[in-house]
C-alpha positions in Angstrom: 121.5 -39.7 -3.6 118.4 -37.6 -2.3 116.8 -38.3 -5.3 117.0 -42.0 -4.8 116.1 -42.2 -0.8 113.1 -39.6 -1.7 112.5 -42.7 -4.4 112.9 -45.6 -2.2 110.5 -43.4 0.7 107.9 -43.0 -1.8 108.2 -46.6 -2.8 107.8 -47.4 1.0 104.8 -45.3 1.7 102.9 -46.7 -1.2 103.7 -50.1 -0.7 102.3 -50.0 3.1 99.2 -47.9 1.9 98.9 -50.8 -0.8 99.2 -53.2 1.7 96.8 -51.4 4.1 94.1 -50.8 1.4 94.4 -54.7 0.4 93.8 -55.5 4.3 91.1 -53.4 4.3 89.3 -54.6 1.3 89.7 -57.9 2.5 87.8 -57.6 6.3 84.1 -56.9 5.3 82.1 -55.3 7.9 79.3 -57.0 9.5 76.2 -54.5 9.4 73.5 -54.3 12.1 70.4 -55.8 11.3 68.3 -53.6 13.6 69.0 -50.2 14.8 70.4 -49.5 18.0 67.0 -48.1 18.9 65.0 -51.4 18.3 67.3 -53.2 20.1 67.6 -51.5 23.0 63.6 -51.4 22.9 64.0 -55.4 23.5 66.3 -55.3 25.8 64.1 -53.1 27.9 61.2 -55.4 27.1 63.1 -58.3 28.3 64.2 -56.7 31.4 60.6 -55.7 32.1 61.6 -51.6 32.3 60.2 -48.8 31.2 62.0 -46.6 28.1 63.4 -43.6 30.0 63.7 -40.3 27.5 65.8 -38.8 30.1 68.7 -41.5 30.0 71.3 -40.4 26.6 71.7 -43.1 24.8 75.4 -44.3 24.7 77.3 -43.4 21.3 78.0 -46.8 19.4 81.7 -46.9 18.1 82.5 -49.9 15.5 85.9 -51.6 15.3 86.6 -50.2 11.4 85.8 -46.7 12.2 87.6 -46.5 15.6 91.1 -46.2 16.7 92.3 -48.8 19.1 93.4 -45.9 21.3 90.3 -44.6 21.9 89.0 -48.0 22.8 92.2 -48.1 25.1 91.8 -44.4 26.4 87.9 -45.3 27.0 87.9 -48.5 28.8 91.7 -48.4 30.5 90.3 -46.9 33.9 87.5 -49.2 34.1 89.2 -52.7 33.4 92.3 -51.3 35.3 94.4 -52.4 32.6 95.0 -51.2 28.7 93.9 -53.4 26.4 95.7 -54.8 23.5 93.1 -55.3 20.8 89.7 -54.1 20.6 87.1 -56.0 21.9 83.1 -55.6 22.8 82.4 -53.0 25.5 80.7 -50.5 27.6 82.7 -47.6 28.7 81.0 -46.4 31.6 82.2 -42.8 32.5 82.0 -41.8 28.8 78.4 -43.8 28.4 80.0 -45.5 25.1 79.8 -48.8 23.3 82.3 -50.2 21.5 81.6 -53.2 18.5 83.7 -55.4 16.9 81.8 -55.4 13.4 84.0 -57.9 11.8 81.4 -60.0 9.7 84.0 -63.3 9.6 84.2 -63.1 13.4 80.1 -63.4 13.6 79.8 -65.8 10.5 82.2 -68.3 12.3 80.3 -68.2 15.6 76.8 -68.2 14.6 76.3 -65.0 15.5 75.0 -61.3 14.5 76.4 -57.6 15.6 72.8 -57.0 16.5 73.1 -59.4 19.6 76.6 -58.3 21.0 75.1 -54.8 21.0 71.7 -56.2 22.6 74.6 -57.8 25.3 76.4 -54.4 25.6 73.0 -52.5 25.9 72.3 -54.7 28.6 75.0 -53.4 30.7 74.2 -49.8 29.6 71.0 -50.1 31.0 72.2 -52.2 34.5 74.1 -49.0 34.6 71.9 -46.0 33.6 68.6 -47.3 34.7 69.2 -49.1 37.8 72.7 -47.9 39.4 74.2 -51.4 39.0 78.0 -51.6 39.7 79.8 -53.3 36.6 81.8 -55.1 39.2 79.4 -57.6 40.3 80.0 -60.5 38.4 76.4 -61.5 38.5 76.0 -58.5 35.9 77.9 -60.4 32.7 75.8 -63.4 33.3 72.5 -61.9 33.0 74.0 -59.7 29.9 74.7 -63.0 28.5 71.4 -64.3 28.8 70.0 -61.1 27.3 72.3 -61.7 24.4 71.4 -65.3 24.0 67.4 -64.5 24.3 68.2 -61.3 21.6 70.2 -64.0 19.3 67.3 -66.8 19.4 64.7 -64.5 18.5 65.7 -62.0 16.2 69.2 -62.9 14.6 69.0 -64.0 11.3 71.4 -66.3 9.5 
């Protein structure tokens, strides 16, 4: 009887890490097109403000490589609520981005990973280089428009 539940748990276990590995193979990663460098360089340029050395850059976490709890544990406080799924975002406090990089999600909307970073970066540097608060609406619009400029001009499809 051991024998046959150790059986039926190693069945189990290899059918999930089956399944798992087939889900995986199937969700192909978007990739950026610049770095995270060059784009923040534009976003800068099209905000009109100087590159400040003295300013970390945020660390960049993609969807595939990250744990939804993370996401959760970094951006809970902020949004005053715990996510569910993962989405695009700037976690203040822990000066870190977070990227879907799902390439189906940007092939169906027209759109590259390069300009939801650009968006992101936006609010890093509302943040970082002028002591915006995130909680003026005013913020996501002009993030938006940074994104939209980023996508026009360098996104290609």
């Amino acid at each position: 009887m051991k024998r046959l539940k150790s059986v039926i748990g190693l069945f189990i276990v290899m059918s999930l890490t089956q399944a798992s590995l087939a889900a995986t193979e199937r969700v192909k990663p978007a990739l950026l097109q610049y770095t995270p460098e060059f784009i923040l360089q534009q976003v800068l340029i099209k905000k009109n403000i100087s590159f400040r050395d003295d300013v970390a850059m945020p660390a960049i976490y993609l969807e595939s490589k990250t744990s939804l709890q993370q996401f959760q544990n970094a951006i809970e406080s902020q949004w005053n609520f715990r996510p569910a799924v993962f989405t695009n975002a700037y976690a203040v406090k822990n000066n870190e981005i977070y990227i879907l990089d799902e390439a189906k999600y940007y092939d169906e909307s027209k759109r590259c990973m390069d300009d939801s970073l650009a968006h992101e970066l936006t609010h890093y540097v509302q943040v970082k280089y002028k002591n915006y608060d995130l909680n003026d609406e005013s913020l996501e619009w002009d993030a938006i428009e940074v994104q939209t400029w980023f996508r026009d001009n360098f996104c290609k499809f």
